[in-house]
C-alpha positions in Angstrom: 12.5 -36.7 13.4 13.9 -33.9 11.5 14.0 -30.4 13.2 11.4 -27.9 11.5 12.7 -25.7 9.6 13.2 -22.1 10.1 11.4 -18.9 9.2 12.1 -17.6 5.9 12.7 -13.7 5.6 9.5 -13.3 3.7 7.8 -15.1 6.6 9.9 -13.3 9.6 9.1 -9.9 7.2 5.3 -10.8 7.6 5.2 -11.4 11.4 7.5 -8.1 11.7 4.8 -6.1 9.9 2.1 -7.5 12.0 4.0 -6.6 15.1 4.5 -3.2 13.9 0.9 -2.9 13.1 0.2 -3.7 16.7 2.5 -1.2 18.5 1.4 1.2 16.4 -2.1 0.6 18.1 -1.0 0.5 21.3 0.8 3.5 21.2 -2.1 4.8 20.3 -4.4 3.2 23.5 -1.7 4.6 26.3 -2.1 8.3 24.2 -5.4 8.5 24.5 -6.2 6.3 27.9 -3.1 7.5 29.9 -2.5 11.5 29.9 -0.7 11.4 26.1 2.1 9.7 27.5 3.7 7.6 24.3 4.8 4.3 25.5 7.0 3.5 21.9 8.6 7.2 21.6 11.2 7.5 23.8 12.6 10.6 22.2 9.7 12.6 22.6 9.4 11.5 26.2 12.8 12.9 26.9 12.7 16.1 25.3 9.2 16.5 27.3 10.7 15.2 30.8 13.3 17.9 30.4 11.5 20.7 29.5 8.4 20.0 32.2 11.1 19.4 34.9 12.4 23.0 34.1 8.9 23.7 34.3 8.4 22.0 37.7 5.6 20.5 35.9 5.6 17.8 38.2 2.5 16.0 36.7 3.3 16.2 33.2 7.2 15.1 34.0 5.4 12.2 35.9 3.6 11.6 32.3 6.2 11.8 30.2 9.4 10.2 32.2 7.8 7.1 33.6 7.0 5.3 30.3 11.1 5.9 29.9 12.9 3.5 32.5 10.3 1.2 31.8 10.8 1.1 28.1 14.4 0.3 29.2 13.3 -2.1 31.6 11.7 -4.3 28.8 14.4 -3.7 26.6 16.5 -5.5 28.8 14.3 -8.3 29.9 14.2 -9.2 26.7 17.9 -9.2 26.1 18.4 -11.2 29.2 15.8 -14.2 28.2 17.0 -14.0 24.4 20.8 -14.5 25.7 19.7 -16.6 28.0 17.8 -18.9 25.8 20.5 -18.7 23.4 23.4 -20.1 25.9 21.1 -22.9 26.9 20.9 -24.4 23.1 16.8 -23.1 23.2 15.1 -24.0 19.8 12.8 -21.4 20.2 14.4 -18.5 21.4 11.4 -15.4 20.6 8.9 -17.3 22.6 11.1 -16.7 26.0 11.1 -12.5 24.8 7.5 -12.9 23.4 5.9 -14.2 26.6 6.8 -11.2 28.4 5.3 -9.0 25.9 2.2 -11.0 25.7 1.9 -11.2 29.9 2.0 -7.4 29.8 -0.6 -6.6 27.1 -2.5 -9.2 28.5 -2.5 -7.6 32.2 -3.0 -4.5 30.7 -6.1 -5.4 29.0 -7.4 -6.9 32.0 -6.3 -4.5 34.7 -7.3 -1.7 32.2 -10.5 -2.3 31.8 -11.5 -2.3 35.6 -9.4 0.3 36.4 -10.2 2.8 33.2 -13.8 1.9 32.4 -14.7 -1.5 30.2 -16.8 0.7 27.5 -16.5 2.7 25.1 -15.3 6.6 26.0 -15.6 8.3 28.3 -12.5 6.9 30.2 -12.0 7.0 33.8 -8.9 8.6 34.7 -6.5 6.6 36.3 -4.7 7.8 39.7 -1.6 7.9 40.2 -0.2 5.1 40.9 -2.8 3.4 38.2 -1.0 5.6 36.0 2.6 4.7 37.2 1.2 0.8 36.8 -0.6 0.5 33.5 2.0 2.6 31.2 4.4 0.6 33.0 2.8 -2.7 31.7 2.4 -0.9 28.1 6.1 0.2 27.7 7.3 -2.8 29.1 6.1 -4.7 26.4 6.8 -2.6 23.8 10.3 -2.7 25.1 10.4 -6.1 24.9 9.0 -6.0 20.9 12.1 -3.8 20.1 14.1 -6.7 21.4 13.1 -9.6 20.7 12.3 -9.5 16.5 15.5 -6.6 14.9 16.8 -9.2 12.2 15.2 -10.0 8.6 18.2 -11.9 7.2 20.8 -10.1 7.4 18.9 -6.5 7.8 18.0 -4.4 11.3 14.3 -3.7 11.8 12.7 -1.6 13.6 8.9 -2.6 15.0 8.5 0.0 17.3 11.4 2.9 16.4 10.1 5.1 14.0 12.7 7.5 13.5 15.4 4.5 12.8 13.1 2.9 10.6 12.6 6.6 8.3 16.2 6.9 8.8 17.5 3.5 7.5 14.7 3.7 4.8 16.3 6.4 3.6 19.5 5.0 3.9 18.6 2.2 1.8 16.7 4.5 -0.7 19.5 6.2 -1.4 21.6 3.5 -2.1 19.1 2.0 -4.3 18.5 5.1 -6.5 22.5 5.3 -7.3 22.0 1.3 -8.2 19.2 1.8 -10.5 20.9 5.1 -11.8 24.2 2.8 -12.5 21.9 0.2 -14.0 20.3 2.8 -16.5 22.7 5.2 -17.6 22.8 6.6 -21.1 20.0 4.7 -22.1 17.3 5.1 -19.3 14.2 4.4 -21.5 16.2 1.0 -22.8 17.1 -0.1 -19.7 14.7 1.4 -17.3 12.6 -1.8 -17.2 14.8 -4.5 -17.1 16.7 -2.7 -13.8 13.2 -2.6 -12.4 13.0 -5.9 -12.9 16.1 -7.4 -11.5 15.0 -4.7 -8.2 13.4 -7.4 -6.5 16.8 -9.2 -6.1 18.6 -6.0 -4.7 19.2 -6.1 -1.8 18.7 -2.3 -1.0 15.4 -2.6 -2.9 13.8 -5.4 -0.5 15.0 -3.2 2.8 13.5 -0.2 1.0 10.2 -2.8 0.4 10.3 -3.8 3.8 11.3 -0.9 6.0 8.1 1.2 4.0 6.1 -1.4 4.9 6.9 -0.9 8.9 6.4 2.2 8.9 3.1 2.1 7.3 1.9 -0.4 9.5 2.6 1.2 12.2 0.6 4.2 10.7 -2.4 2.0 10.0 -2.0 0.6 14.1 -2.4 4.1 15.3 -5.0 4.6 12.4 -7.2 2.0 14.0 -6.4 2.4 17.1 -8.1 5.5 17.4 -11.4 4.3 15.4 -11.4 1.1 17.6 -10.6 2.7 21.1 -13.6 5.3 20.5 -15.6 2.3 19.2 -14.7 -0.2 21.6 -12.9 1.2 24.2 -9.1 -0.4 26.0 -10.3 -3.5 25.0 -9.6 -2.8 21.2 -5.5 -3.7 22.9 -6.5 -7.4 22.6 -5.9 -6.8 18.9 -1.8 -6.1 19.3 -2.0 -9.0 22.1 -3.2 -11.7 19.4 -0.8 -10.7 17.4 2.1 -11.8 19.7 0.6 -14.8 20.8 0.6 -15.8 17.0 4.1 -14.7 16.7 4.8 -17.1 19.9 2.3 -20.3 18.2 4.5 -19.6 15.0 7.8 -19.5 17.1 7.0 -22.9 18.4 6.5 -24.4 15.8 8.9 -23.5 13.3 11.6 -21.0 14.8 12.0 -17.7 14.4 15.3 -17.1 15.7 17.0 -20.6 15.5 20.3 -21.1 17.7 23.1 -21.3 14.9 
């Protein structure tokens, strides 16, 4: 029986804005559930963890520095069982990063709701070490997304990293502008439509396509997130979760990441 074959990068761009869409959302859930900490924003959480540890804002640093190490933690869980599935000749190589994700949004949504209220808000605030536990399980897996889907063909995505996504959409912007300038010069209004015809086979056009798309997803995720949690409380995170778990039935069945 013939193997399946692969994802195309049409289909691989799809699932990568879906994921997106669901960080975004999540992101979103830990802001508003678990003392504005940002479980996707490393950056942020840096700049904050220095500047309350200067403080001695013990609390806040507490907020802002945990979801870091455990970002990293999931970063590199995910490396482990993609490199890992890879050396073993695994067909389906997402599914062993994927799982991990989907084990921690799906603990999360279950521990969540008993510990921070099953409702709509108000929320009950977690202590301590509920805190310490639930981001945890959020950055974890949001880690592991950065990991485990960064390739469209032969281009570096970005499902959870906003500010390398803007930054390598402008990248590619730029380079596509100077193509479409080459394309049209000295007669722009004779040649303008034909060059914005043959865009769709640029290369720098379909990152600029694609990258635009992330980040807007990712905008829409929070976007909803914030309607959904005030509508429906934590449990609006089983959104993000089905997501993965589609990304995983997908994976299965035709692979995402095929072993060359």
């Amino acid at each position: 029986m013939p193997s399946p074959l692969p994802l195309s990068n049409v289909e691989k761009a799809t699932l990568a804005v879906g994921l997106s869409w669901g960080a975004g959302l999540i992101d979103v859930v830990g802001y508003l559930t678990l003392y504005k900490a940002f479980v996707a924003h490393m950056t942020g959480n840096t700049v904050s963890s220095v500047m309350h540890g200067m403080e001695h804002n013990w609390p806040e640093l507490l907020h802002r520095g945990t979801p870091i190490p455990a970002f990293f933690a999931g970063l590199l869980a995910a490396e482990v069982a993609l490199e890992a599935a890879k050396r073993h000749g695994r067909r389906n190589v997402a599914t062993r990063a994927l799982a991990i994700e989907a084990f921690c949004l799906g603990a999360f949504l279950g521990f969540g709701r008993w510990i921070l209220g099953g409702g709509a808000p108000p929320v009950t605030e977690p202590t301590t070490p509920q805190f310490v536990f639930l981001v945890a399980l959020i950055a974890v897996a949001m880690g592991v997304q950065s990991a485990a889907m960064r390739k469209v063909g032969a281009l570096t995505i970005f499902t959870t990293f906003i500010t390398g996504t803007l930054t390598k959409l402008a990248e590619d912007l730029g380079k596509y502008l100077f193509w479409l300038r080459d394309r049209t010069r000295g007669r722009v209004r004779q040649r303008l439509g034909k060059a914005l015809r043959l865009s769709m086979r640029q290369e720098s056009f379909q990152s600029v396509v694609l990258l635009a798309l992330l980040y807007l997803a990712y905008g829409g995720g929070a976007l909803f997130g914030v309607f959904g949690f005030h509508r429906w409380g934590v449990i609006i995170a089983a959104a993000p979760l089905t997501l993965v778990l589609v990304t995983i039935g997908v994976d299965l069945v035709r692979p995402i990441s095929p072993v060359p």
